[in-house]
C-alpha positions, 0 to 999 in steps of 0.5 A, a space after each residue: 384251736 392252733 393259730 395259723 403258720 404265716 409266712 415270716 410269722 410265727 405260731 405260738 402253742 406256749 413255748 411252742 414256735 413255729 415259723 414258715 417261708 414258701 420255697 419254690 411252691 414248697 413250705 419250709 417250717 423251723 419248729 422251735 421248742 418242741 422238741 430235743 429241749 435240753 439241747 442249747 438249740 435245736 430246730 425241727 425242719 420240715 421241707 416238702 415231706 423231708 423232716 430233719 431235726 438239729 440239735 446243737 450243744 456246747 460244754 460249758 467249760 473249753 476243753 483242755 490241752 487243745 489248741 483248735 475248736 473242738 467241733 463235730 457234725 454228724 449227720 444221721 440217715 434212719 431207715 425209717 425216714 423212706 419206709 425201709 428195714 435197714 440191710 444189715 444183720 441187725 436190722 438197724 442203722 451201722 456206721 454212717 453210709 459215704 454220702 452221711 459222712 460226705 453231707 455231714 463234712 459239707 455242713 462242717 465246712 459250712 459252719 466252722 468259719 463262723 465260730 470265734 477262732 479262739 472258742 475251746 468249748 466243745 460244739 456237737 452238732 447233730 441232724 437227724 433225717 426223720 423222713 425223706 422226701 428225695 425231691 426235697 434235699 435233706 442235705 440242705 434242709 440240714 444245713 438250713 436248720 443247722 444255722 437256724 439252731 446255732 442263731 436261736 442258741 447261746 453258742 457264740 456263732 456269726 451266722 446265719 447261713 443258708 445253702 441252695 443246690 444250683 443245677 443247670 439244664 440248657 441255659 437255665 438255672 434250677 434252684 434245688 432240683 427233684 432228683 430226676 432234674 439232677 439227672 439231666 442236669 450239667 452241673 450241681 453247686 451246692 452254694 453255701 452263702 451270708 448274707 454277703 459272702 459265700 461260704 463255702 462251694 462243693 460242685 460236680 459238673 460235666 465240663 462245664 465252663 468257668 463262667 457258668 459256674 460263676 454264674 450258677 455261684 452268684 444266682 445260688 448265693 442270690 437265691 439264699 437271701 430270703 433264707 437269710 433274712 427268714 432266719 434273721 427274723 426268727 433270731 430277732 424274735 427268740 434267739 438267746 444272748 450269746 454266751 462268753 467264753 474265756 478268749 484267748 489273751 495274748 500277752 502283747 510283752 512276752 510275745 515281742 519278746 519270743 518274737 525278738 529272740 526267734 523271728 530271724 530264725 524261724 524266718 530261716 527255717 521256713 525257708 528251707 525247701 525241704 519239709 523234713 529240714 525244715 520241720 528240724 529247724 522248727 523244733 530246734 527253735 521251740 526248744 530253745 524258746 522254752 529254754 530261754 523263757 520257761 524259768 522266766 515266765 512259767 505261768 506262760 510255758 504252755 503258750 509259748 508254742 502258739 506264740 510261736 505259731 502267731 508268729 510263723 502265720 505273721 512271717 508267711 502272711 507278710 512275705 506272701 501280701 506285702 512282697 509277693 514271696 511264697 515259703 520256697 521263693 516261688 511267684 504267685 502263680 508259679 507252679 512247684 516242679 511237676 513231674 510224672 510216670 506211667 505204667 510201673 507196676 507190672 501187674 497192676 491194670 494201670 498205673 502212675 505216679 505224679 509228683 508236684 514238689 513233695 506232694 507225690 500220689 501213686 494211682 492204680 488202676 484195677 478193671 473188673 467185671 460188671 458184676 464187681 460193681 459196688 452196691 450203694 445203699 442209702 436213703 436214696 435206695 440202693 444203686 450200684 457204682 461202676 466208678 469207685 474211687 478210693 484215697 489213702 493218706 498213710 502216716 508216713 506221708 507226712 513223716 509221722 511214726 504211727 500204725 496204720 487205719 482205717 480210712 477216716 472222713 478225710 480220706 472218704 471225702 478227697 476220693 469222693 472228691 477225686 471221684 467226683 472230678 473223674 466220672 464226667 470222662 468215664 467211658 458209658 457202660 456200652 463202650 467199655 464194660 468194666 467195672 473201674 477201680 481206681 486207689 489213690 496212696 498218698 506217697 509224699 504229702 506237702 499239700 493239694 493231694 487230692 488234686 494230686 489224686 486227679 492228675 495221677 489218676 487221670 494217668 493211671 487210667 489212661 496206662 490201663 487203656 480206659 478210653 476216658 474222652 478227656 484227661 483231667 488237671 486238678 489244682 488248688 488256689 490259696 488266700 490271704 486275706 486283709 479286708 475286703 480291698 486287701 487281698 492276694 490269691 496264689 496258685 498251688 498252695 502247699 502245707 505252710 500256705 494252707 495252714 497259715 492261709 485263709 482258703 483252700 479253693 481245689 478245682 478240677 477239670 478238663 480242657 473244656 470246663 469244670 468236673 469238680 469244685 470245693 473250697 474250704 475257708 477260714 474267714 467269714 466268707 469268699 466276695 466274688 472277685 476273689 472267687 473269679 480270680 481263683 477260677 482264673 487261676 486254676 483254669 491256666 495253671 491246669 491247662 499248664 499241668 495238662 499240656 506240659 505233664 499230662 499229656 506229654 507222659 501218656 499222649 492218649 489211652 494205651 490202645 490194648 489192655 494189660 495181659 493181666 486185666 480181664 479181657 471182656 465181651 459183651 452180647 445181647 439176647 431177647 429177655 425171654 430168653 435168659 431162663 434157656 441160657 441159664 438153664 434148669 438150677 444153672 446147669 447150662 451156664 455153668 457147663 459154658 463157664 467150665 468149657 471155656 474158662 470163661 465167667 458169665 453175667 447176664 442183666 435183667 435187661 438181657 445184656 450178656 458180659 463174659 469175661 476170662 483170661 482168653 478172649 477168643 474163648 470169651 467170643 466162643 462163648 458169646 457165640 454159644 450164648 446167641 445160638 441158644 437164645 436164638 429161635 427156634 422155628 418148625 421146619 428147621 434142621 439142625 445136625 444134633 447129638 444124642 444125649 440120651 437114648 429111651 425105649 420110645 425114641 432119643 433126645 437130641 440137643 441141637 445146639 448148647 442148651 437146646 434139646 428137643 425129642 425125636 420119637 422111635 417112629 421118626 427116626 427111620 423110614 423102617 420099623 426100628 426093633 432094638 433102638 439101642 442097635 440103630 442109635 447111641 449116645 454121643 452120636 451126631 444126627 441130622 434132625 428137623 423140627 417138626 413141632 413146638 408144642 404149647 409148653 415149648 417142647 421140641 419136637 424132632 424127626 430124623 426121617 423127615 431130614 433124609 432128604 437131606 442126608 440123600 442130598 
């Protein structure tokens, strides 16, 4: 007999745990022990009909010759978890889809403030969804049994955590939504939280005001207290002793001394505006530090370079908290030089540059046809994208000499980011019927180039002529942080202030409210206030680049298209109709498309997109389109062409695709003798209609139009 799963309790089958909370009138059980043993922890979770599992494992010695945390994440989508054969040649899982590596990023973020700074053992984080239930978030479910698995493991970790998705429909908050309540909703915050500090924040939101999303901020993090305190109580009950790890001893004598020797120097070189200069200084004055201390103390030589590192963090640290004094002698809330250009590619759709001090991103803009849309396939099931927007972060952007690659999570999560911030304004599908690609290269990077993608973006689109409803700013906000009482936000955080600093808060919108949020940390935790300065911040200084960059560049969307873009027109005919128009193996449309130089789609819903370089030919096109899905209706006439002439009468096509019969018999008052003497192929005749038969057949006559033809 098992024993019964209570909630906060536990049920015990030899090592066998098993822990349950109601969430929402749904279960959520962490399986402990059962599974994935060798790991150093691991949790089976179960949320609604969702099963994830979560491995974590850690070397037992730091790895060697680094000088970061060796953390990955993976999150892994099976097919299997929603009954599905995978799409691929092989038939099995291939590289992670865009929304795997962007939740596999989410949980990362999450995670990676909690381990000690000085930890070098590799931690390799795995979450596995088994079974998806799409009502009941693998993403959350995943982030929860992470932080489950690193409390009961002896991987040293300053958890737990617990995230929720917080939506909003009308004034009320929806604590994570089934995927149809997404759909509706203005707003989804996925809120990450301790249990007194957020964690981390990832938001898209349709312009959703600020204060809102503060609030949605502080309900999510109040709704993952009892998540919180759930895993608290697990970890109390079979949690393992943390492990030690060799710290990071810093040699307090041989630190003041590099300190005496180089500190006047480096706080000169940081000083220098120019990335390129400055970098120079800086390597001059590691140089000159192993020159002067390698033969001194040689046991210390592969340390000098983070001495040197503390004291750069210190120096920047002190300037920004004590004196209010930013890198490049910049005030807390001033702005780098702006700057922007539109319109100079001249065969692109769209195009432009924007600049905010040496962070410099060329956005382009490419229109296609619908059916250019990109086909998404995931655990969700598959969907098409007619928004698509793409990041480049090439080597030469930070002046480094290496080959190009191909793009990694970095650059697949800044242009789902941008992505994110520009679909709320994107025109409906109905107004504008294009497929919209839009590819962010970073030219120049010092700093905050993703949301240097949003303003450059938003231009581009604006130069191809997509009629977005609002242009977008994007900014990021900074921290250093002491204590809880001691702390300072800046506004525009370049490359210095985000290595040295503690947060990296991008926030993206429009004049009206919030599209996108995410923020990065580096401490435990953000409190409340510094989140609602950082909100503050933002929202005056992307009104700034707004009203002094944006909109004084390009006013409004061009009002005609690039020559160069394909000019579009969209119909629509009655679903049954679909079959004439494409006629028998496609003969009749592809017969439209060569006439007129044109290419057609048509959706199961009966919508018809004709796009080609000339869009008068395009309307011809759509004209013919309508007539031959028009009905047709005994009694009508129609002036026709022969298209083939038989011993027993002529077939006639009375408009595009549409032919009908006319007997020998009907097409005379008198008896024909030799129809190849009365008529002939490719000769116009005037024809009425004069019978459908049950299987569609038009059937014509001639003699039945003469009164016309006296008239």
């Amino acid at each position: 007999m098992g024993a019964a799963v209570h909630q906060f309790g536990i049920c015990m089958q030899g090592s066998k745990e098993t822990y349950c909370v109601e969430l929402l009138g749904k279960s959520l059980v962490l399986e402990f022990g059962k599974y994935s043993e060798l790991a150093n922890g691991s949790c089976f979770v179960r949320y609604g009909e969702t099963v994830v599992g979560v491995t974590v494992c850690c070397t037992d010695k730091p790895k060697e010759d680094v000088d970061f945390f060796p953390l990955s994440v993976d999150y892994e989508e099976k097919f299997y978890a929603c009954g599905r054969v995978p799409a691929s040649f092989g038939r099995r899982e291939g590289k992670p889809s865009e929304r795997a590596i962007l939740t596999a990023r989410l949980i990362d973020r999450s995670i990676r403030p909690l381990f000690p700074k000085d930890l070098r053992n590799e931690v390799s984080v795995v979450c596995t969804v088994f079974s998806m239930d799409p009502d009941s978030s693998p993403e959350i479910a995943s982030i929860v049994g992470t932080s489950a698995a690193l409390c009961v493991s002896d991987v040293p970790w300053d958890g737990p955590i617990a995230a929720t998705n917080v939506g909003i429909v009308g004034d009320r908050f929806l604590f994570n939504p089934s995927s149809k309540l997404v759909e509706t909703s203005d707003m989804l915050t996925t809120v990450v939280s301790t249990s007194d500090l957020v964690t981390m924040v990832e938001a898209a939101a349709k312009e959703v005001p600020d204060e809102i999303v503060m609030q949605a901020i502080r309900e999510g993090h109040r709704f993952n207290q009892k998540i919180i305190s759930f895993i608290e109580n697990i970890q109390k009950g079979i949690g393992k002793g943390k492990r030690t790890y060799e710290k990071e001893i810093l040699c307090e004598d041989i630190f003041r001394q590099i300190a005496d020797f180089s500190t006047k120097d480096l706080k000169c070189a940081l000083q220098k505006k120019e990335k390129s200069e400055r970098a120079a200084s800086l390597s001059s004055i590691y140089e000159g530090v192993r020159d002067k201390f390698s033969e001194i103390y040689p046991d210390y030589t592969e340390k000098f370079d983070n001495y040197l590192y503390l004291l750069q963090k210190e120096i920047v640290r002190t300037w920004i908290y004590r004196y209010g004094k930013r890198v490049d002698g910049r005030k807390l809330d001033e702005l780098r030089k702006l700057s922007a250009e539109v319109g100079l590619l001249p065969r692109a759709h769209g195009s432009a540059v924007f600049t905010r001090g040496q962070t410099q991103v060329l956005s382009t803009v490419t229109l296609g046809s619908i059916k250019d849309r990109q086909l998404v396939d995931n655990l969700y099931g598959e969907h098409e994208k007619r928004y698509i927007h793409h990041y480049n972060f090439p080597a030469y952007s930070v002046g480094e000499a290496r080959s190009l690659r191909a793009p990694g999570r970095r650059e697949i999560g800044h242009g789902a980011l941008a992505e994110r911030a520009l679909l709320p304004v994107i025109p409906k599908e109905e107004d504008f019927p294009y497929t919209i690609r839009v590819v962010s290269d970073v030219l120049s990077s010092n700093g905050s180039t993703s949301q240097g993608s949003v303003c450059g973006s938003t231009l581009a689109l604006m130069d191809a002529g997509v009629p977005i409803t609002s242009p977008v700013a994007g900014i990021s906000c900074g921290l250093v942080f002491k204590d809880k009482d001691h702390w300072v936000t800046m506004v525009d955080i370049q490359g210095l202030e985000d290595f040295f600093g503690d947060m990296d808060f991008k926030v993206a919108g429009t004049e009206k409210g919030i599209t996108a949020i995410q923020v990065d940390t580096k401490i435990r935790g953000l409190s409340f206030d510094i989140i609602e300065e950082a909100l503050r911040k933002t929202r005056e200084a992307r009104a700034k680049i707004l009203n002094d960059v944006i909109l004084k560049t390009i006013s409004r969307p061009r009002k005609s298209l690039s020559k160069y873009a394909p000019k579009l027109v969209v119909g629509v005919i009655a679903i049954d109709k679909i079959k004439d128009v494409i006629g028998s193996g496609g003969k009749v449309v592809q017969k439209l498309c060569a006439d007129y130089d044109c290419k057609v789609e048509i959706a199961d819903d009966g919508k018809v997109f004709i796009n080609g370089s000339d869009i008068e030919k395009c309307k011809e096109a759509l004209e013919i389109i309508k007539s031959i899905a028009r009905e047709v209706k005994v009694g009508e006439i129609y002036s026709g062409k022969v298209t083939k002439v038989v011993k027993y009468g002529a077939f006639v096509e009375i408009f595009p695709g549409k032919e009908g019969f006319c007997h020998i018999s009907q097409l005379d008052n008198k008896r024909i003798e030799n129809i190849d003497d009365f008529v002939k192929s490719g000769d116009p005749i005037l024809v009425k209609i004069v019978e459908i038969d049950a299987q569609g057949k038009i059937n014509l006559s001639r003699k039945d139009a003469m009164p016309v033809i006296c008239k």
